[in-house]
C-alpha positions in Angstrom: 181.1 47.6 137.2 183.2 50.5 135.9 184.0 52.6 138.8 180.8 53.6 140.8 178.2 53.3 137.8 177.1 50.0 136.7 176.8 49.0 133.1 173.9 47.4 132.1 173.9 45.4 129.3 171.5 46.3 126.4 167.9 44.4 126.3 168.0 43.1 122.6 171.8 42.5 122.4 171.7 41.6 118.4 170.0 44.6 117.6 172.1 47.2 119.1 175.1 45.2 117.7 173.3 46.1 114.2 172.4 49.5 115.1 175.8 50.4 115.9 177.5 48.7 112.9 174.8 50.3 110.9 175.9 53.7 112.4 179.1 53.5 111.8 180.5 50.7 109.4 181.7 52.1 106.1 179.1 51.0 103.1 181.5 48.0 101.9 181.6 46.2 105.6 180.1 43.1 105.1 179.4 42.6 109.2 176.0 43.9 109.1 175.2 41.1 107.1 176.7 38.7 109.6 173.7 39.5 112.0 170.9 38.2 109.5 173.4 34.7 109.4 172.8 35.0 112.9 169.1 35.8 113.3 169.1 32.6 111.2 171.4 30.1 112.8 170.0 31.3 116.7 166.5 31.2 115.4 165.9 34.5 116.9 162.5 36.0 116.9 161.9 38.5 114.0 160.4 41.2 115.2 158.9 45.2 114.1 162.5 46.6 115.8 164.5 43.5 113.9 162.7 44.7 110.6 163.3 48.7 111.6 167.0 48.2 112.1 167.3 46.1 108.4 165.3 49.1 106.6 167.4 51.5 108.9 170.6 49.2 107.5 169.6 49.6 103.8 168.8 52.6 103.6 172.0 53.8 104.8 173.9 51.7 102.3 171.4 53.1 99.7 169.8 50.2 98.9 166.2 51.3 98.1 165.4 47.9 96.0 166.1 45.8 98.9 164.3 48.3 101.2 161.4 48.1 99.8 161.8 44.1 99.2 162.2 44.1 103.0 159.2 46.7 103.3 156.8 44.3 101.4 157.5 41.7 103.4 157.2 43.4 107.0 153.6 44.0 105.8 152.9 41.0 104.5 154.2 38.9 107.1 151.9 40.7 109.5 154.5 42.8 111.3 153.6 46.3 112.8 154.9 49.5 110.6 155.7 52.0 113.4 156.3 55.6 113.3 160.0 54.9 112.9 159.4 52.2 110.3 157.1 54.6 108.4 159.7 57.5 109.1 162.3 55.8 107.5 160.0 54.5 104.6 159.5 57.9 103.7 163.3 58.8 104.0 164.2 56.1 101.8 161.6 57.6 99.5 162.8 60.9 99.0 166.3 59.6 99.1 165.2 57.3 96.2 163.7 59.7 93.9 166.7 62.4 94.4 169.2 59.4 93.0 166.8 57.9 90.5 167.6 61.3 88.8 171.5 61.1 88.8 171.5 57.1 87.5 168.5 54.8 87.4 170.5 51.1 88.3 169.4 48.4 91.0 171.9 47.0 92.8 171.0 43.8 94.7 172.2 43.9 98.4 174.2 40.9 99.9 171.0 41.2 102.6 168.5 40.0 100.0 171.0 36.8 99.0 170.7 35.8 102.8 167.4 36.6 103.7 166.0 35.7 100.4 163.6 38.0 99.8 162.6 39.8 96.3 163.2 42.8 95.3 160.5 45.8 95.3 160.2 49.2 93.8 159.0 52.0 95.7 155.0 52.2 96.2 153.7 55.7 94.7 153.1 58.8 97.4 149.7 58.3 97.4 149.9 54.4 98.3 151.9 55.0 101.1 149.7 57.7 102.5 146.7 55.7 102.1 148.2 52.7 104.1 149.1 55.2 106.7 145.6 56.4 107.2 144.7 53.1 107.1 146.8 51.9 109.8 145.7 55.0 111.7 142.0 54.1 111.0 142.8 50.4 113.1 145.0 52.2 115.5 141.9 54.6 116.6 139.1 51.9 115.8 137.9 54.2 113.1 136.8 56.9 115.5 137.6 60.8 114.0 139.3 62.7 116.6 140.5 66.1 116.0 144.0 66.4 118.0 146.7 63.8 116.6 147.3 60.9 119.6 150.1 61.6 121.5 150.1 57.6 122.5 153.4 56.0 121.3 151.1 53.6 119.5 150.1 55.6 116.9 151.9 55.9 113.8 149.9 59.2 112.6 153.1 61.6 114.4 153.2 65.3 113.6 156.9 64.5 112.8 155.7 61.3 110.0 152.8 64.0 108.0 155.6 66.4 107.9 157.7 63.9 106.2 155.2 63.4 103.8 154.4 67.2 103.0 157.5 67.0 101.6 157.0 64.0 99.1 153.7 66.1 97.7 
């Protein structure tokens, strides 16, 4: 208790540990990397917000390789892609296509050596739309409706198809 307001301790202690080192390590801190060491030895749960903070993580660092790596296997593990994950996924894509015209190298992130995952180039615009409508189509059992859901559900956000008008 710090004077009359209480402190209350965060609900997913890991992940706001990551989230804050993610905010504000430099890109050559290693202690990000520490958490997935963690994760592992703790046999924590891996969850959609576990996966967001990773992709939030290397995409910071610029590591678009490993991004997508980790992208791949969010979806293929069966994991839900929210509208943050597909918010940063389209981030990381513009970010990717700006650098790939400065210098074209992968580097392989010390995330992927601990995690042990492959990694993954960047899907084309159109792919990532498509999966986005079709996660939309599950999300709203495939029933039109002419005003965007305003559920926090949905990962069809006015905020996500601006992000994509940009890519197109």
């Amino acid at each position: 208790k710090q004077g009359d307001e209480t402190t209350r301790a965060p609900d997913r202690p890991y992940l706001a540990l990551l989230d804050e080192h993610t905010a504000y390590a430099d890109s050559s801190s290693k202690t990000p990397y520490d958490f997935i060491t963690t994760l592992q030895r703790d046999n924590l749960p891996l969850s959609s917000e576990v996966f967001n903070s990773l992709l939030r993580l290397e995409l910071s660092r610029r590591q678009y390789a490993s991004f997508w790596g980790l992208w791949k296997v969010m979806g293929d593990g069966g994991w839900r892609k929210n509208a943050s994950s597909w918010k940063l996924a389209l981030k990381a894509k513009k970010w990717e296509l700006d650098s790939t015209r400065r210098r074209a190298r992968i580097h392989t992130s010390p995330l992927q050596t601990l995690a042990g995952y492959d990694s993954a180039r960047a899907p084309p615009h159109r792919t990532l739309f498509r999966d986005l409508l079709l996660r939309h189509q599950q999300d709203t059992s495939r029933r039109p409706s002419l005003d965007l859901p305003t559920c926090a559900v949905s990962v069809m956000t006015t905020s996500v198809l601006n992000s994509f008008l940009t890519l197109f």
